[in-house]
C-alpha positions in Angstrom: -0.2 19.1 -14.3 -0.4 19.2 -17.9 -3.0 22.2 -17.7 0.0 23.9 -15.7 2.7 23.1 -18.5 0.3 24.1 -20.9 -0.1 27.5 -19.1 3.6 27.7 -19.3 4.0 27.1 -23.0 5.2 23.3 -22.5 2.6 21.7 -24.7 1.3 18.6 -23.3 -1.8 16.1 -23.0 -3.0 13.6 -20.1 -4.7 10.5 -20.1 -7.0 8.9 -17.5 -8.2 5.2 -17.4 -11.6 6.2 -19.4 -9.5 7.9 -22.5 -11.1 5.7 -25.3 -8.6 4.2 -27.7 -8.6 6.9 -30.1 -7.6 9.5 -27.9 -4.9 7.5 -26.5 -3.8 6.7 -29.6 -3.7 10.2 -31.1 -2.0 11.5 -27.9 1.0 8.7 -28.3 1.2 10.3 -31.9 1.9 13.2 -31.0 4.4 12.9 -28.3 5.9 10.8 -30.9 6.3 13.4 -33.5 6.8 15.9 -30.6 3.7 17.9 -31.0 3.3 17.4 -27.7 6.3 17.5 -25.0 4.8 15.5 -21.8 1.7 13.5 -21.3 0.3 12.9 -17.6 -0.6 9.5 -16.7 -1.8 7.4 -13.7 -0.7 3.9 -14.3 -1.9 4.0 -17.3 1.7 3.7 -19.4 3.4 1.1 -16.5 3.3 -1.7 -18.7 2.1 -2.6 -22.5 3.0 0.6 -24.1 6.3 1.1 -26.2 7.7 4.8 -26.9 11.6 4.7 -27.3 11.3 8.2 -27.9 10.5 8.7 -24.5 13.8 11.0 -23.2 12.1 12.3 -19.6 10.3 10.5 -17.1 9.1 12.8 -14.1 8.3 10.8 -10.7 5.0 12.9 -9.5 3.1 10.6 -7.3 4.6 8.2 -4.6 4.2 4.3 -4.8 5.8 1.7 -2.5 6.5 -0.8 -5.0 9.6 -1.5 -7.1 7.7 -3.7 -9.8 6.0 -0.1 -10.7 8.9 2.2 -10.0 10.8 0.0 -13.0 8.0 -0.1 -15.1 7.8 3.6 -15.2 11.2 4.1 -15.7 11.2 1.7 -18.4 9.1 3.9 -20.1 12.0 5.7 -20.5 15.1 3.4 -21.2 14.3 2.0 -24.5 17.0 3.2 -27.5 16.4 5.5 -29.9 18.2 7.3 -33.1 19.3 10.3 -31.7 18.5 9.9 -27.8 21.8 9.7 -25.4 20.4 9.4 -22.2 17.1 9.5 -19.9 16.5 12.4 -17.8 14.8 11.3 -14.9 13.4 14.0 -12.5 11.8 13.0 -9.4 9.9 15.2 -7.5 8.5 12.2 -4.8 11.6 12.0 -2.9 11.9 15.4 -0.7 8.2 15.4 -0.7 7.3 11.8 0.1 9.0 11.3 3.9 8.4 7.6 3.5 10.4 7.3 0.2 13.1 4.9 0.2 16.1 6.1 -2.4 17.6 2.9 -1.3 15.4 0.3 -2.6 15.3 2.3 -6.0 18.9 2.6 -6.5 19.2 -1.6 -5.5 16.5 -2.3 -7.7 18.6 -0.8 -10.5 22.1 -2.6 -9.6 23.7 -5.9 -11.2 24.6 -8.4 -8.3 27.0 -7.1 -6.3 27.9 -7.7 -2.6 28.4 -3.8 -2.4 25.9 -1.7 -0.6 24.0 0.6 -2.3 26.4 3.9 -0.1 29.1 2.4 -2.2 27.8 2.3 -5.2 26.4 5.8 -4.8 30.1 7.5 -3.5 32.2 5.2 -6.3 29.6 6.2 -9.6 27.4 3.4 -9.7 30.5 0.8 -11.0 27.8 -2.3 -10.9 24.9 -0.9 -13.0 24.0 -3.0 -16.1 26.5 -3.0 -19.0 26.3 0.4 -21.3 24.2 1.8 -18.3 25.1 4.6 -16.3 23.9 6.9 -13.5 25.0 10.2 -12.7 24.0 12.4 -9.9 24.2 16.0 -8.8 26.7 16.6 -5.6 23.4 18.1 -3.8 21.5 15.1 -5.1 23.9 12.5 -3.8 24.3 13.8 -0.7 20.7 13.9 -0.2 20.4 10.8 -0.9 22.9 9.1 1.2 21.4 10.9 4.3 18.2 9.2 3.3 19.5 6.4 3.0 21.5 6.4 6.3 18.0 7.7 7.9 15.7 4.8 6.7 14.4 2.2 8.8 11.4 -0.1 8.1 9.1 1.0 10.9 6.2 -0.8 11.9 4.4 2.6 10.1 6.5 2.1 6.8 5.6 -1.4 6.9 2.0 -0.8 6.9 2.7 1.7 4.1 3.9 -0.8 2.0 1.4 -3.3 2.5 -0.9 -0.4 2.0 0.2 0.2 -1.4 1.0 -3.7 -2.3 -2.7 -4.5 -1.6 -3.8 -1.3 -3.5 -1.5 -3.1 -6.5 -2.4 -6.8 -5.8 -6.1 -6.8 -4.6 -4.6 -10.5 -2.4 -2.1 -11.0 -0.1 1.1 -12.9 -0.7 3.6 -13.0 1.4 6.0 -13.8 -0.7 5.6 -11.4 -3.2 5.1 -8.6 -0.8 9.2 -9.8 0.4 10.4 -9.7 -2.7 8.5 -6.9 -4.2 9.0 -4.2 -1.5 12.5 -5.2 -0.3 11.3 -6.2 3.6 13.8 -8.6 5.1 11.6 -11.1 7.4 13.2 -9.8 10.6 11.9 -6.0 9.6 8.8 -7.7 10.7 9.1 -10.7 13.0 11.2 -8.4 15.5 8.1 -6.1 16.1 6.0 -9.7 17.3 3.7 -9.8 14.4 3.4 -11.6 11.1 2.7 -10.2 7.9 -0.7 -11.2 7.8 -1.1 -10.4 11.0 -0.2 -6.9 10.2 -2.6 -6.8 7.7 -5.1 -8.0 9.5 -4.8 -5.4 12.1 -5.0 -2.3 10.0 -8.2 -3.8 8.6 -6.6 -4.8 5.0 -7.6 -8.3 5.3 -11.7 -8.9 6.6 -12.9 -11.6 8.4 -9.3 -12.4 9.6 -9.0 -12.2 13.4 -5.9 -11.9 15.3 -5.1 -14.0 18.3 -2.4 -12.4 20.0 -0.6 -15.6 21.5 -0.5 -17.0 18.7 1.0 -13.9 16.7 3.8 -13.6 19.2 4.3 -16.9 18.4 4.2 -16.9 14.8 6.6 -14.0 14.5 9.4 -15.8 17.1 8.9 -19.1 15.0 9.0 -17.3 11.0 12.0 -15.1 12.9 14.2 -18.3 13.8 12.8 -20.6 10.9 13.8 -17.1 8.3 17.5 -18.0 9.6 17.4 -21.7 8.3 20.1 -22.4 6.1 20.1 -26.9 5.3 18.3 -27.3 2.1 17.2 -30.8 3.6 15.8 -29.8 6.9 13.9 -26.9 4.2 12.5 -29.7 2.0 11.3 -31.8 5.5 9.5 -29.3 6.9 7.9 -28.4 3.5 6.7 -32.0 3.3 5.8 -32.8 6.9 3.8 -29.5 7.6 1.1 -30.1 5.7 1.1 -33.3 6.4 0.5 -33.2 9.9 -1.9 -30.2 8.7 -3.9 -32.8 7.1 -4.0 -35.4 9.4 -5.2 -32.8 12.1 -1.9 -33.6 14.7 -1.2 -36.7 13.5 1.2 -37.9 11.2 -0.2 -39.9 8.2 3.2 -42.7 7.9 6.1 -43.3 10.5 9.4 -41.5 10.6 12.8 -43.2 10.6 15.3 -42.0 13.3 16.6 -39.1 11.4 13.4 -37.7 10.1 12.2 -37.7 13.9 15.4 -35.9 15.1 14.4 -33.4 12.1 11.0 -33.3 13.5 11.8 -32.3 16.8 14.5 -29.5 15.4 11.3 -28.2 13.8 9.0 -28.2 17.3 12.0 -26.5 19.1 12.9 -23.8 16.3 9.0 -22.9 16.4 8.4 -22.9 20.3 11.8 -22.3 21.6 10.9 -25.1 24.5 10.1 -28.1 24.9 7.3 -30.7 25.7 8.1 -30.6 29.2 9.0 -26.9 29.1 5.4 -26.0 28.6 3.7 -27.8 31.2 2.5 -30.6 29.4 0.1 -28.7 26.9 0.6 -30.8 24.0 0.8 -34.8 24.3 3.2 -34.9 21.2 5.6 -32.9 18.9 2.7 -33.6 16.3 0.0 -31.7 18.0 2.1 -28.9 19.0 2.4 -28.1 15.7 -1.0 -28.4 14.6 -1.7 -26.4 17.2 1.1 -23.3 15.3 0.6 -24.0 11.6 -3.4 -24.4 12.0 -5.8 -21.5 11.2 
């Protein structure tokens, strides 16, 4: 790219992960003192690098994760004497099928209980104080038919945890939730878990999937994702593992309540009960031993 803008009078520089500190730091002078208009990057000026100057950021490569999407447009949002505004140009979006405008533009809101079609049609009212965000007429309506055209496909899905262990090396659930914008039912309703999604496109070795239990799984994290007592939470964070450690069995008795909560637990995960299942377990305990255990 910045052999192309040079070719086209726009002078500019690029830097790879092997640019020794010299070079990077000449290059940053002279974007600084405008010698230089762009420089081309890969990662490299996500995070650790500070350049209010910076008035243009230009999307050029795709990536699934809103951590990195904000850290390259931070690049660019940092104030300056004599800078109004950030251009941003992105040039992923009609070229990437698989890129979401929506999680972007969310990523970018203040809390609000508006979607992200309303913000887009009423100018962005819920964007961080002295922000704004203004969009072409072409630009908003192609992204509102992006945004009415995105679903989180059992192919996107793998996309993102594609690019999340391409980011993270290790998967974490958690993060990948929070990070990419997946609601749990985006993947419990296609019968798999997130690990077990990984595992199946090869992203995580060693890890075999049992299919029974995967159907399971999903149902279970499905129903349990809905859970909304802050107590019944706290229970089954405490009494998991222990029943985990004492392989089925449960390490001190339960009062009356704790064994009403108990049995909420067995039932939210198998959706039947003792009987229900022709007697494969001998007790609530064991049944979930048999769920939570790898």
């Amino acid at each position: 790219m910045s052999e192309v803008f040079n070719k086209s009078g726009i002078p500019s520089e690029f830097l790879i992960a092997e640019s020794v500190n010299e070079v990077r730091d000449s290059v940053k002078r002279r974007l600084v003192t405008k010698e230089i208009k762009f420089v081309f990057v890969v990662d490299i000026y996500n995070e650790g690098i500070d350049i209010p100057e910076v008035n243009t950021v230009l999307f050029l490569r795709p990536t699934e994760s809103l951590t990195v999407f904000l850290q390259q447009l931070g690049r660019g949002l940092r104030l300056s004497e004599g800078k109004e505004a950030l251009t941003v140009l992105d040039f992923v979006g009609q070229a990437h099928k698989k890129y979401s405008f929506e999680e972007r533009f969310k990523a970018l809101l203040s809390r609000t209980r508006k979607t992200v079609e309303h913000e887009i049609k009423h100018g962005f009212a819920n964007v961080p104080r002295g922000c704004s965000i203004q969009l072409e007429r072409q630009a908003q309506d192609y992204v509102l038919e992006n945004i009415r055209n995105a679903v989180n496909t059992k192919r996107n899905l793998i996309g993102k945890l594609h690019d999340f262990m391409d980011i993270k090396g290790d998967l974490s659930v958690r993060e990948f939730f929070e990070g990419y914008h997946v609601i749990p039912q985006d993947v419990y309703s296609k019968k798999v878990t997130v690990v077990g999604l990984a595992a199946q496109v090869g992203f995580l070795k060693g890890y075999s999937v049992q299919q029974e239990r995967e159907s399971l799984m999903a149902a279970a994290f499905g129903r349990l994702s809905l859970a909304n007592s802050r107590r019944w939470i706290r229970f089954m964070q405490t009494i998991l593992p222990q029943i985990q450690l004492g392989k089925g069995a449960l390490l001190h008795p339960l009062t009356m309540l704790e064994r009403s909560m108990l049995m909420m637990v067995y039932y939210t995960i198998w959706g039947k009960g003792l009987g229900d299942l022709g007697n494969r377990f001998s007790s609530i305990e064991e049944g979930l031993y048999w769920a939570i255990n790898d």
